[in-house]
N, C-alpha and C positions, 0 to 999 in steps of 0.2 A: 740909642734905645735906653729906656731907663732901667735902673738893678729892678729885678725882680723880688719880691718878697710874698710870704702865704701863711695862714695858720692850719694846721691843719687838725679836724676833730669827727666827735661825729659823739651827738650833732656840734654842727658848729653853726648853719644859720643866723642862730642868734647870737653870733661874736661881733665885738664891738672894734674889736680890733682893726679891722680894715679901715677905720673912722678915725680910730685913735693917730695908728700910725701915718694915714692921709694929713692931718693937724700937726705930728712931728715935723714930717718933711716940710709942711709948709713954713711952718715957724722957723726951721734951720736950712731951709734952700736947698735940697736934698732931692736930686732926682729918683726918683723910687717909686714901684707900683705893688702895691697890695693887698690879696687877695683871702678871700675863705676858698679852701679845694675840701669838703665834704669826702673819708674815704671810708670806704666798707672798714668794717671791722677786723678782715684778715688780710685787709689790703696794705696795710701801711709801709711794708717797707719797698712793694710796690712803684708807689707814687713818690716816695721817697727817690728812687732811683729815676723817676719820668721826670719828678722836675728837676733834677742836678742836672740831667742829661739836654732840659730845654733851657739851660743855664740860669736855673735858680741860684739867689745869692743868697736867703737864708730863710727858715721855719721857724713858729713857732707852735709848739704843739701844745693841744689839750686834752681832755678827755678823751678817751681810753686808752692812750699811747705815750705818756711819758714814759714811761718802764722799757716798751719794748725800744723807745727813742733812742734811749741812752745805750743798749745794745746795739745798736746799730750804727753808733759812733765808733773814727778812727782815733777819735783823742777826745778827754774829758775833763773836767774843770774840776781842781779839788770840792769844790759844791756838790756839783753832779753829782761826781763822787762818790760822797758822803749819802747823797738823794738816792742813789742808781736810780735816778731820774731826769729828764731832760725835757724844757718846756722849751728854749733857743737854742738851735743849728745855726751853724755857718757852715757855707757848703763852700769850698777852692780849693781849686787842681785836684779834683777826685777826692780831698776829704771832708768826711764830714767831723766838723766839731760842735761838743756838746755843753752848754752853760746850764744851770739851772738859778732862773731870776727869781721866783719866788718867793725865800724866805725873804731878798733885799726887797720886795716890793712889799712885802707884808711888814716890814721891820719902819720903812721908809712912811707906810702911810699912818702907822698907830703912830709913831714918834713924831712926824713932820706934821701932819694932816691933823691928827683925831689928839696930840699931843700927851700920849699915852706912855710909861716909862715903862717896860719888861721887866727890867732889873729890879730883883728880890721880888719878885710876884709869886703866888703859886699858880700855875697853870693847868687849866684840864683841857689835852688835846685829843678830841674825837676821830678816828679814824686811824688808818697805819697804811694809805696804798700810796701813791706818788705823791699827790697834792701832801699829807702829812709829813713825811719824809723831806720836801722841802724847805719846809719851815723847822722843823727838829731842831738841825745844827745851829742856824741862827738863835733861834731864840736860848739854848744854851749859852750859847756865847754873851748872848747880851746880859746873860747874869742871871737868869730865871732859878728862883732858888728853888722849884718844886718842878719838873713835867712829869704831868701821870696822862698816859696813852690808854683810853679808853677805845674798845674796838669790838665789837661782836666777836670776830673771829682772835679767839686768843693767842694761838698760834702766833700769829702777826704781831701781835701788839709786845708780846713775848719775845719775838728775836729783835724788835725796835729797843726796847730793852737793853739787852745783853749789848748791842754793838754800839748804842749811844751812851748806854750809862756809864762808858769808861771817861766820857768827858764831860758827866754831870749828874745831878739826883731826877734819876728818871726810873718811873717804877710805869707798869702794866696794871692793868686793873680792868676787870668786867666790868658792867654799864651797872650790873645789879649791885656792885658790891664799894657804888659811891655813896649812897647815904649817909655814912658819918663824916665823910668828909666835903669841906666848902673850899672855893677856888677864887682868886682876885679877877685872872682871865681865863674866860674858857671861849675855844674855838672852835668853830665847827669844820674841820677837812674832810667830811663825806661828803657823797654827793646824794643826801637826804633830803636837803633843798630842790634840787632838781626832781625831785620825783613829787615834790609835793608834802613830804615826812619830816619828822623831828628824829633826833635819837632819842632813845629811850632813858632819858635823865630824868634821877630823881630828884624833884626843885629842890631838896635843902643844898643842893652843891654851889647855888647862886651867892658867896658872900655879899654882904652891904659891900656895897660903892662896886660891885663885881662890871667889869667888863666881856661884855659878848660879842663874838666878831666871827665872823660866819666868809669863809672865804668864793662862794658863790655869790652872785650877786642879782641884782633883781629888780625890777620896776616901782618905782615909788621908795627903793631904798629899803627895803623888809623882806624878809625870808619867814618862813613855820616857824625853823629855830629863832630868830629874832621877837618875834612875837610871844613865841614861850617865854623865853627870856626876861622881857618885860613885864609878862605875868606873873613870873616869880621876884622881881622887883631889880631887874638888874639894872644897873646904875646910868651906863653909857651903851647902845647898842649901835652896829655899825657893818654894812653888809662888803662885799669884797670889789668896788668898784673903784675904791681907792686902790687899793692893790693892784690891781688891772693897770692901771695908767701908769702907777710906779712899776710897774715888772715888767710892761713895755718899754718905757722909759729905760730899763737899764739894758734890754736888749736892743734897744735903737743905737745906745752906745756901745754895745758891743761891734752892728753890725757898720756904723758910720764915724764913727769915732767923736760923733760931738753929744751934747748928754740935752735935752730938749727943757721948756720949763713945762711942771707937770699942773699946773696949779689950773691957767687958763682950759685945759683940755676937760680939765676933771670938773671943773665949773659948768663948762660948756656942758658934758653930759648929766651931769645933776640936774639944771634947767631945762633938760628936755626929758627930764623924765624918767632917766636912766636909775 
């Protein structure tokens, strides 16, 4: 029988992921079956528990469940960690372990792919729930000399703050009170795109040569925010399906132990549309 594998979201329909990982195993000979399991919104740890039990080998989750993911872990990856967020499970001998691929898929595709450098940028990060949180620690580390955490709810964007700023120049700020300030990359971590909406930025934040990168991703390669973006003149814009393949990619290596090449995949769904 082959290992078991699933994402689990909601919605998740439109994941790509069962495609993705189908083209890893094929390229590394990897017996493996991969699925979307769609769960209620108060069901998650649920299903969690059904598939360990019908011997899942590992998850990945999305939307609206990284947070409670990583609570539901028996051990957790200094990433995680740092996220209390969890997008890959490994599920043996009753436990469950938690990684968070994210920031490396985000960090993987600007650098490898879109050949985009973080280091000494100033960054403006939208958002403060799991998907931001994932990329935080990375992109400090890569040397970002500015992140400022813009978030409706302050609250949030405030304790993002306080427990990351001890390992970099990370300040909080309301959406209203960017106007004097411009950004090299700004990202979008809401899930604003998915509904249709932009956040509410005021265009001078776009510096010349700014880059915009939107970690939802989207048909024909464009999001609301992307397009705003480019109304305001940014320089390179770029939606999140590069990341998709690199954040898969490195949970495929977590769960197989061989690391796949990402380039083919990600070609293949550009040409179709993705």
């Amino acid at each position: 029988m082959p290992d078991r594998y699933a994402v689990i979201g909601n919605p998740v329909v439109h994941s790509k992921s069962p495609l993705i990982h189908a083209e890893f195993a094929r390229q590394t000979a990897q017996d493996i079956v991969y699925v979307r399991l769609p769960v209620p919104k108060r069901s998650f740890r649920i299903e969690l528990d059904r598939f360990m039990a019908h011997g899942g080998r590992g998850l990945n989750i999305t939307v609206p469940f990284k947070e409670e993911a990583a609570a539901a872990c028996t051990q957790l990856s200094e990433r995680a960690k740092f996220a209390q967020a969890a997008n890959t499970l490994t599920l043996a001998e009753g436990k469950v372990i938690g990684d968070n691929t994210d920031g490396a898929g985000m960090l993987r595709d600007l650098e490898n792919n879109l050949h985009i450098a973080v280091h000494g940028r100033r960054v403006l990060l939208m958002g403060a729930g799991g998907a931001a949180r994932g990329v935080l620690m990375p992109l400090i580390a890569r040397g970002a000399r500015l992140v400022v955490i813009a978030n409706r709810d302050m609250r949030k964007a405030r304790e993002l703050e306080q427990r990351f700023g001890l390992f970099g120049n990370v300040r909080a700020r309301a959406y209203n009170d960017l106007g004097g300030s411009a950004f090299d990359l700004i990202i979008n971590a809401t899930s604003a795109s998915l509904q249709g909406m932009v956040p509410p930025l005021p265009g001078t934040v776009f510096a010349q040569d700014c880059v915009a990168y939107d970690l939802v991703y989207a048909a024909g390669g464009t999001t609301p925010f992307l397009d705003r973006a480019r109304d305001c003149g940014a320089a390179i814009t770029s939606d999140g399906l590069g990341m998709l393949v690199e954040q898969a990619a490195e949970s495929f290596f977590i769960w197989r132990g061989v690391r796949p090449d990402t380039r083919p995949v990600l070609d293949m769904l550009r040409s179709a549309g993705a």
